[in-house]
VEXDREN-2710 file (C-alpha; in Angstrom, 1 decimal):
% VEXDREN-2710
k/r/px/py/pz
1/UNK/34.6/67.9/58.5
2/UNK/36.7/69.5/61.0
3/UNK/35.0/69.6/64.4
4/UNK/35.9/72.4/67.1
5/UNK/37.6/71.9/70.4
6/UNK/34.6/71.9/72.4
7/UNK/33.0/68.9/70.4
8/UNK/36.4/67.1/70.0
9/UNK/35.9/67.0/73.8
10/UNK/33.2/64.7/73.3
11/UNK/33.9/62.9/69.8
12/UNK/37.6/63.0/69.5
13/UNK/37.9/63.7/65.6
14/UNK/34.5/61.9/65.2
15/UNK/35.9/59.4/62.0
16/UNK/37.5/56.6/64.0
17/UNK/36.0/53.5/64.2
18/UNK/35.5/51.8/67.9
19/UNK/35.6/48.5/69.0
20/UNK/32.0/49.2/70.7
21/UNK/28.7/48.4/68.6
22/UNK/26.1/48.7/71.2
23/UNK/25.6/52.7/71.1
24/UNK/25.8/52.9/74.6
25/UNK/26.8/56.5/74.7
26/UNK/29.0/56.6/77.5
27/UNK/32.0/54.5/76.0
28/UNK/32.0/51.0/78.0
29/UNK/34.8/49.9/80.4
30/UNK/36.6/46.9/79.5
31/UNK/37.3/45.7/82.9
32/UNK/39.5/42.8/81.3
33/UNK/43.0/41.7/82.0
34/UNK/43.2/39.4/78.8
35/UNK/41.3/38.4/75.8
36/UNK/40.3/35.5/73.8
37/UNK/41.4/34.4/70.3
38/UNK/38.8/32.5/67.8
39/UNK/42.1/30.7/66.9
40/UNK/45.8/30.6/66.1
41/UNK/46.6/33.5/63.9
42/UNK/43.3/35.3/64.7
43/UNK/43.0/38.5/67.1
44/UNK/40.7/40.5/67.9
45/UNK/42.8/43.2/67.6
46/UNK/43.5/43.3/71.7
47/UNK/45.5/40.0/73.3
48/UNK/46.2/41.8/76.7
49/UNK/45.4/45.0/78.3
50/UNK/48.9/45.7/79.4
51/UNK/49.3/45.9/75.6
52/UNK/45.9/47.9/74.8
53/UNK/42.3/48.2/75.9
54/UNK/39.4/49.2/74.3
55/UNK/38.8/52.1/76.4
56/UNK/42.3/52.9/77.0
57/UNK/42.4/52.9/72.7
58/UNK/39.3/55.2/73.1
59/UNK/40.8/57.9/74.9
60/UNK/43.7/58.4/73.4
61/UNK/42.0/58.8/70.3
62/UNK/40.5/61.7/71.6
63/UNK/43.5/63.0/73.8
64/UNK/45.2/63.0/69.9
65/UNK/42.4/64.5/68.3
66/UNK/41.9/67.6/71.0
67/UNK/46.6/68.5/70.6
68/UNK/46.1/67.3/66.8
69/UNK/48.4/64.8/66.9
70/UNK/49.6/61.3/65.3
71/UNK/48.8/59.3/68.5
72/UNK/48.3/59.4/71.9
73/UNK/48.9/57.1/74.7
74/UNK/47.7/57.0/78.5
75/UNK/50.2/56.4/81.1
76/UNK/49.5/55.4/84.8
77/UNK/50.5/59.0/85.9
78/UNK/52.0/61.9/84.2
79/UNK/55.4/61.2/85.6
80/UNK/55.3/57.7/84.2
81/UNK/54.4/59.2/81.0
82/UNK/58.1/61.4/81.4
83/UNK/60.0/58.0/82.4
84/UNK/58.8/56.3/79.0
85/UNK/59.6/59.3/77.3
86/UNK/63.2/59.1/79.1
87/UNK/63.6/55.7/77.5
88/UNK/64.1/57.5/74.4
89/UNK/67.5/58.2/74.8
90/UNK/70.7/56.9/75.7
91/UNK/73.9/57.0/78.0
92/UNK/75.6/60.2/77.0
93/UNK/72.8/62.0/75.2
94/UNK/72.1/65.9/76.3
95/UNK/68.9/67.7/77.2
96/UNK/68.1/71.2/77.8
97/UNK/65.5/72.0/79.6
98/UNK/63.8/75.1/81.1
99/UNK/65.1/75.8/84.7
100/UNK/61.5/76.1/86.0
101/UNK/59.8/72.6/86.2
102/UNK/57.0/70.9/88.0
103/UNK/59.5/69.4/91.0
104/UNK/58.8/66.0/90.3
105/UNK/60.1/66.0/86.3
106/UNK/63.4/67.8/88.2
107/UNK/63.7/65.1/90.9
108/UNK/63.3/62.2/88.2
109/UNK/66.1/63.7/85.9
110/UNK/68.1/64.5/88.7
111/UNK/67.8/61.3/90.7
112/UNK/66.9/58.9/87.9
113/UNK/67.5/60.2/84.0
114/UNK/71.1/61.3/85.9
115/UNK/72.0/58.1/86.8
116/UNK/71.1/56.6/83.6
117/UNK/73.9/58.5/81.8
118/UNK/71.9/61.3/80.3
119/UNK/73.0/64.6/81.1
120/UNK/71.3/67.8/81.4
121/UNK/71.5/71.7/80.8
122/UNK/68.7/74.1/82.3
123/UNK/68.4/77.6/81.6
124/UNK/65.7/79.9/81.8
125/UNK/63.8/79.7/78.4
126/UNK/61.6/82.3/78.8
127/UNK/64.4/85.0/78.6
128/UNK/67.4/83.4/77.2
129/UNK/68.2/84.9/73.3
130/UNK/67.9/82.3/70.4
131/UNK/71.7/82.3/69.9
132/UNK/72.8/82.3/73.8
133/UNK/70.3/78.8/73.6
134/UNK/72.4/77.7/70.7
135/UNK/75.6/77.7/72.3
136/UNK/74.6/74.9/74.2
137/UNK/73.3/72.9/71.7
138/UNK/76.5/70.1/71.1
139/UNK/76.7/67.2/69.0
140/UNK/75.1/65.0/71.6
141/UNK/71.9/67.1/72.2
142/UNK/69.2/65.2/71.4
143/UNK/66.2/66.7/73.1
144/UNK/64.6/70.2/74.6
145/UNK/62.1/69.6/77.2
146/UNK/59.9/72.9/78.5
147/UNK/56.5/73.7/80.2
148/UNK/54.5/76.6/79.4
149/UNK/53.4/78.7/81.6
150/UNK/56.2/77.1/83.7
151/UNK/55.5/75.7/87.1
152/UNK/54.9/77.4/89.8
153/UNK/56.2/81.0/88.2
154/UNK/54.2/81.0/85.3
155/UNK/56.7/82.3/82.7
156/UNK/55.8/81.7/78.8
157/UNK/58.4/80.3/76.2
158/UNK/57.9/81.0/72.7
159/UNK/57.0/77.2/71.6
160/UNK/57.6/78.6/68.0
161/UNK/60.6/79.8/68.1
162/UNK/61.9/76.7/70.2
163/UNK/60.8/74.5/67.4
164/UNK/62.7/76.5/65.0
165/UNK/65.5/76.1/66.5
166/UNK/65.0/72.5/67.2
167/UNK/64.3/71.8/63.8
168/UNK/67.6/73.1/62.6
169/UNK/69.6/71.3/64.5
170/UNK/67.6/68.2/64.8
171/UNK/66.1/68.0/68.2
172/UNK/63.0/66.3/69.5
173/UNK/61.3/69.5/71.4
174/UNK/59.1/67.8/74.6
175/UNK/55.9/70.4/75.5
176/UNK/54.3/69.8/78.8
177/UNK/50.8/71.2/78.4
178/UNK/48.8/69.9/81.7
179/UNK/48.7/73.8/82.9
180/UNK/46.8/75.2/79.7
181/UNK/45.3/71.9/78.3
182/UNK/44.6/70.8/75.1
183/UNK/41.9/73.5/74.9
184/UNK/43.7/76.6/75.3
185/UNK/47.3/75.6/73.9
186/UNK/48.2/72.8/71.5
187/UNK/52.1/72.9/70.9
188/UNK/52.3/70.1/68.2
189/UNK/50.6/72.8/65.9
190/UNK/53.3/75.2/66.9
191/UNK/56.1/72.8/65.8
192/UNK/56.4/70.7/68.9
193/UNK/57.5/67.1/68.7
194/UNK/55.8/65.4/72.0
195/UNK/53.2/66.7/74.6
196/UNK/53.1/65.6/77.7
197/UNK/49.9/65.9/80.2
198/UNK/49.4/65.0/83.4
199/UNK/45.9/63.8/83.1
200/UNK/44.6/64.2/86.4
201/UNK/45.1/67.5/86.2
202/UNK/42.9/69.1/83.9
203/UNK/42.0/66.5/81.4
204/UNK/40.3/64.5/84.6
205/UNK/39.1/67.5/86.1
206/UNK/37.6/66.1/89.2
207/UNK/40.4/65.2/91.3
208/UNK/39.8/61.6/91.7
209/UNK/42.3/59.4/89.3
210/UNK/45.4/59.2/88.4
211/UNK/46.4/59.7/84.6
212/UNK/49.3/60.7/81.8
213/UNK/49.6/61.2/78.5
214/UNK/52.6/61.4/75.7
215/UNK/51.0/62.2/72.4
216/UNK/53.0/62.1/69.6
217/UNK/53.6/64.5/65.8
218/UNK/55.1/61.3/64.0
219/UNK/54.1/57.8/63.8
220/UNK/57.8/57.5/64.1
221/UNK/57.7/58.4/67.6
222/UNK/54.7/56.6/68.2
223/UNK/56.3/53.4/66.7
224/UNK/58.7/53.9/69.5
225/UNK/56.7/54.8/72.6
226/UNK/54.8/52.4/71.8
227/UNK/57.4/49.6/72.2
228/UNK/58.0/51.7/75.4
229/UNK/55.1/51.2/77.2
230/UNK/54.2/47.7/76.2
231/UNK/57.6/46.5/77.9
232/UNK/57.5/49.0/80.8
233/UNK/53.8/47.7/81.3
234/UNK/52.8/51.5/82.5
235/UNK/49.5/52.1/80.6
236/UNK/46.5/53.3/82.5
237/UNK/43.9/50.9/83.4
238/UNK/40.2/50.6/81.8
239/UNK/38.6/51.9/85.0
240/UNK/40.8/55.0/85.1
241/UNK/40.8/55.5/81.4
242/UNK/36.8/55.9/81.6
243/UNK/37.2/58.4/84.5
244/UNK/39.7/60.6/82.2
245/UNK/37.3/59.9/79.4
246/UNK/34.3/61.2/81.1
247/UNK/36.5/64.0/82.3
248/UNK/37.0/65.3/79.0
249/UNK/33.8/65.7/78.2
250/UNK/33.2/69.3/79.6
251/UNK/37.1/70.3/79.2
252/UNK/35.5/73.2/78.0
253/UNK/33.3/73.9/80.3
254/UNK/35.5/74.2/83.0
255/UNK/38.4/75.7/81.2
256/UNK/35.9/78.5/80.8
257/UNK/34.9/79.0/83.5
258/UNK/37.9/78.0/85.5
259/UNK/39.7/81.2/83.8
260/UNK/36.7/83.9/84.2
261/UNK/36.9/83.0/88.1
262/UNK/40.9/83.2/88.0
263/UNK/40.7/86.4/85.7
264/UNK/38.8/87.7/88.5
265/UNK/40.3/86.9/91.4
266/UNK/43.7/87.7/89.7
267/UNK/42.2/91.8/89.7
268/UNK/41.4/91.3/93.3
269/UNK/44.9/90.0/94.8
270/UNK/46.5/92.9/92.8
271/UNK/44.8/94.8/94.4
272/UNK/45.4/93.6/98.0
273/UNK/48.2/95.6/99.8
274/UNK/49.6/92.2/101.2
275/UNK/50.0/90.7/97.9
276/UNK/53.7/92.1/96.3
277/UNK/53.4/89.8/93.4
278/UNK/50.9/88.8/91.0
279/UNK/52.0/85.7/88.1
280/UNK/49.2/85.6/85.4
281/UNK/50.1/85.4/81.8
282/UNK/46.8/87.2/81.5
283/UNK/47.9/90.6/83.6
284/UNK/49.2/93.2/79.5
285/UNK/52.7/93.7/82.3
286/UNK/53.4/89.7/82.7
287/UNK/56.8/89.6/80.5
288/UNK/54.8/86.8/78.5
289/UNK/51.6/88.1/77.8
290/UNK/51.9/89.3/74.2
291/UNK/53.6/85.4/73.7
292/UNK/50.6/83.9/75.5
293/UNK/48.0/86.0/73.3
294/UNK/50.1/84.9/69.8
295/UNK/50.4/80.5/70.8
296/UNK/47.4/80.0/73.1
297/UNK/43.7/81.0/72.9
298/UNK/43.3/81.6/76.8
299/UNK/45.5/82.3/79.4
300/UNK/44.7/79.6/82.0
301/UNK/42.9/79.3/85.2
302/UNK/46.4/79.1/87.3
303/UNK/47.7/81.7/89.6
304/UNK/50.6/82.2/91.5
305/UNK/51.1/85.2/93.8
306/UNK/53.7/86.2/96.7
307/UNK/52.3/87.6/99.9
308/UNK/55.0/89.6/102.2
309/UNK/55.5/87.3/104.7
310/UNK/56.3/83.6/105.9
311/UNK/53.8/84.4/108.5
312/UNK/51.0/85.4/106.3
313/UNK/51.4/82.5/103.6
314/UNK/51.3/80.3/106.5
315/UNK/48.6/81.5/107.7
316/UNK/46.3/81.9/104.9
317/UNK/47.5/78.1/104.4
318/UNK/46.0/77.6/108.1
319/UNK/42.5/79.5/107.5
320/UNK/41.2/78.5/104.4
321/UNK/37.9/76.3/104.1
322/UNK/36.5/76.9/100.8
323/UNK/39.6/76.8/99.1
324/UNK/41.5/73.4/99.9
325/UNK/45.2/73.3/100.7
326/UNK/46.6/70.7/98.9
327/UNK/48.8/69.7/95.9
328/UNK/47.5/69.2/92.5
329/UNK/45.4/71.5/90.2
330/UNK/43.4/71.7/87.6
331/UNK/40.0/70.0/89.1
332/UNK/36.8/71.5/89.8
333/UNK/37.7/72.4/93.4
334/UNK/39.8/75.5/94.0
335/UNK/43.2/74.2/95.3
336/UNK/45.9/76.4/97.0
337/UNK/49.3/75.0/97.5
338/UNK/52.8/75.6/98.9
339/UNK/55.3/74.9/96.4
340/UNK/58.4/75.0/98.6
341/UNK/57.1/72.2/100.5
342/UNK/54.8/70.5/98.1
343/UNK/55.3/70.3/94.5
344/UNK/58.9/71.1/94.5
345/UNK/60.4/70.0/97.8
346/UNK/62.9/68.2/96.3
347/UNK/64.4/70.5/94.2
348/UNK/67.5/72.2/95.6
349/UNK/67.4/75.1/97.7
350/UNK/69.7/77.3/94.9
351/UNK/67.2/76.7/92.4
352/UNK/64.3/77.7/94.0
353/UNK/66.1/80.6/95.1
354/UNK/67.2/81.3/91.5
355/UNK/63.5/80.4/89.9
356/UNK/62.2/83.2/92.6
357/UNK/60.5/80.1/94.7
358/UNK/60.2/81.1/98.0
359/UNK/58.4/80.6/101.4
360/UNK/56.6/83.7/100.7
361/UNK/55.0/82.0/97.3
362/UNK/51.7/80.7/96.8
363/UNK/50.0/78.9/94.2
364/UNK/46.2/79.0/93.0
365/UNK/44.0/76.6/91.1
366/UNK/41.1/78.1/90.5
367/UNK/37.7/76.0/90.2
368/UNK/34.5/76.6/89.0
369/UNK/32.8/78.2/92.8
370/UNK/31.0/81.2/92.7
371/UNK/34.1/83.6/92.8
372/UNK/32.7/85.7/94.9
373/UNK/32.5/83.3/97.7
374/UNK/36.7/82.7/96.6
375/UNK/37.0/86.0/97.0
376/UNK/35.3/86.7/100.3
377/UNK/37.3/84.0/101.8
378/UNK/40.5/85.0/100.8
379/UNK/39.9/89.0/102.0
380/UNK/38.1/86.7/105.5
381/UNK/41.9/85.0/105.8
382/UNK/43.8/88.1/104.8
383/UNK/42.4/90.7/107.0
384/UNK/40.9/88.4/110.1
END
């Protein structure tokens, strides 16, 4: 039988067997670097944790189960989840990606995948026609790599028609999901090829590890990533693993709850005189919403708004108590942060310019507070 999301979060697909028979219902940590063979020729099934773990194989059976894919596997941090994934491809081959990234995936394929010999084409994926894209799609294009909603300005691609167009011309299309989770989006049932997660974003939900995830549509691909990260030596250790697997467990929960609160507190900042823009795939005159409503089943707990002034995003930066300034998202705690000097300080001034990133920007992860008390704090910091 085919559980829902909600008990997925708990079970995974509820038919895999687990290397654990003592019914201990919180899934044991392994804390093991190595383990012993009965003889030659006869494993346990796990020879080093570098290669697997019991509780690393345990949550990545249910990170696969919740985006319905092949396989999953759990990575020290998102970003060395994206330099595995690199690994994929060669000297020469060509990937387009969406202009607006999470600053860190735009530093590592500037800095990094550049040097390696792969080049790179970015263009704004959330407006740009299906045969514009096409025209720069050559014979050494091997990949499309996107987020949706994009980071920080929130803009929705049409996964569908990206996989279409993949698909025709033989392209691995890469969906990062940390912003909407497993629970509201799940690309590899809109024809993507490879998710990526930052799990300590949502998946963790508590702000206190370190996680990330590739999960995979082919056992292909798996075959592959897995050679990947046993050599790179980058899987997530037992202890951590546990944390995201604990996580997981009310996804829901706080997905829920998490997007009543932003929903909310979206309706007040577009209200606010100070505020002169509001980016929140749920607002009927976001350019994405009617995209959102068709691929996802929610539309997020993130928020990103512009106030009109340096001055005032500096100072609510300043005043806020309740909400935390800081970088991440996606935990229990509301988080506000800067992206021109946070999450993408390294990305050059012309695209943040062009990407509408400015010192004027703000960014919101809302948590699972009373929203009124996010809400008196935020008119306390506008208006004091």
């Amino acid at each position: 039988m085919e559980y829902g999301i909600s008990t997925k979060c708990l079970y995974g697909n509820g038919t895999e067997e687990t290397v654990d028979r003592s019914g201990a219902i919180s899934f044991p940590i392994y804390q093991t670097a190595t383990f012993a063979h009965r003889g030659v020729g006869e494993s346990t099934g796990y020879d080093y944790s570098r290669l697997q773990n019991p509780t690393r194989e345990q949550l990545e059976k249910v990170v696969a189960a919740l985006e319905s894919g092949v396989d999953a596997l759990a990575f020290s941090s998102g970003m060395a989840a994206i330099t595995a994934l690199m690994e994929l491809f060669h000297p020469g081959d060509h990937i387009i990606t969406d202009c607006d990234l999470y600053g860190g995936s735009i530093r590592l394929f500037d800095n990094v995948s550049k040097k390696n010999g792969i080049l790179f084409n970015s263009v704004d994926c959330a407006k740009c026609a299906p045969e514009e894209f096409e025209k720069l799609v050559g014979e050494n294009t091997k990949a499309i790599f996107i987020e949706t909603p994009t980071n920080p300005m929130m803009n929705v691609i049409d996964i569908e028609k990206l996989a279409e167009i993949s698909k025709r011309h033989g392209l691995l299309l890469i969906v990062d999901n940390t912003f909407m989770s497993p629970y509201f989006q799940n690309p590899i049932k809109l024809g993507a090829d490879v998710v990526v997660h930052s799990g300590t974003k949502y998946l963790g939900g508590h702000n206190d590890t370190i996680a990330g995830f590739l999960v995979t549509s082919t056992n292909e691909l798996s075959e592959k990533l897995r050679f990947l990260i046993k050599t790179v030596g980058s899987g997530l250790a037992p202890f951590d693993s546990w944390l995201i697997l604990r996580g997981i467990k009310t996804l829901a929960l706080r997905m829920d709850r998490g997007e009543k609160n932003a929903e909310k507190l979206v309706s007040w900042l577009c209200q606010e005189k100070k505020v002169t823009k509001v980016c929140y795939p749920g607002l009927v005159n976001h350019p994405g919403h009617e995209v959102c409503k068709k691929q996802s089943r929610g539309f997020g707990c993130m928020v990103t708004f512009e106030v009109e002034s340096k001055e005032l995003a500096h100072k609510i930066l300043k005043d806020v108590r309740l909400i935390r300034f800081a970088e991440s998202l996606g935990g229990v705690e509301t988080l506000i942060t800067y992206p021109i000097t946070q999450t993408h300080a390294d990305v050059p001034k012309e695209v943040l310019a062009a990407n509408g990133v400015t010192d004027r920007i703000l960014r919101l992860s809302v948590g699972i507070e009373d929203v009124e008390d996010l809400i008196k704090e935020l008119e306390q910091v506008f208006h004091e």
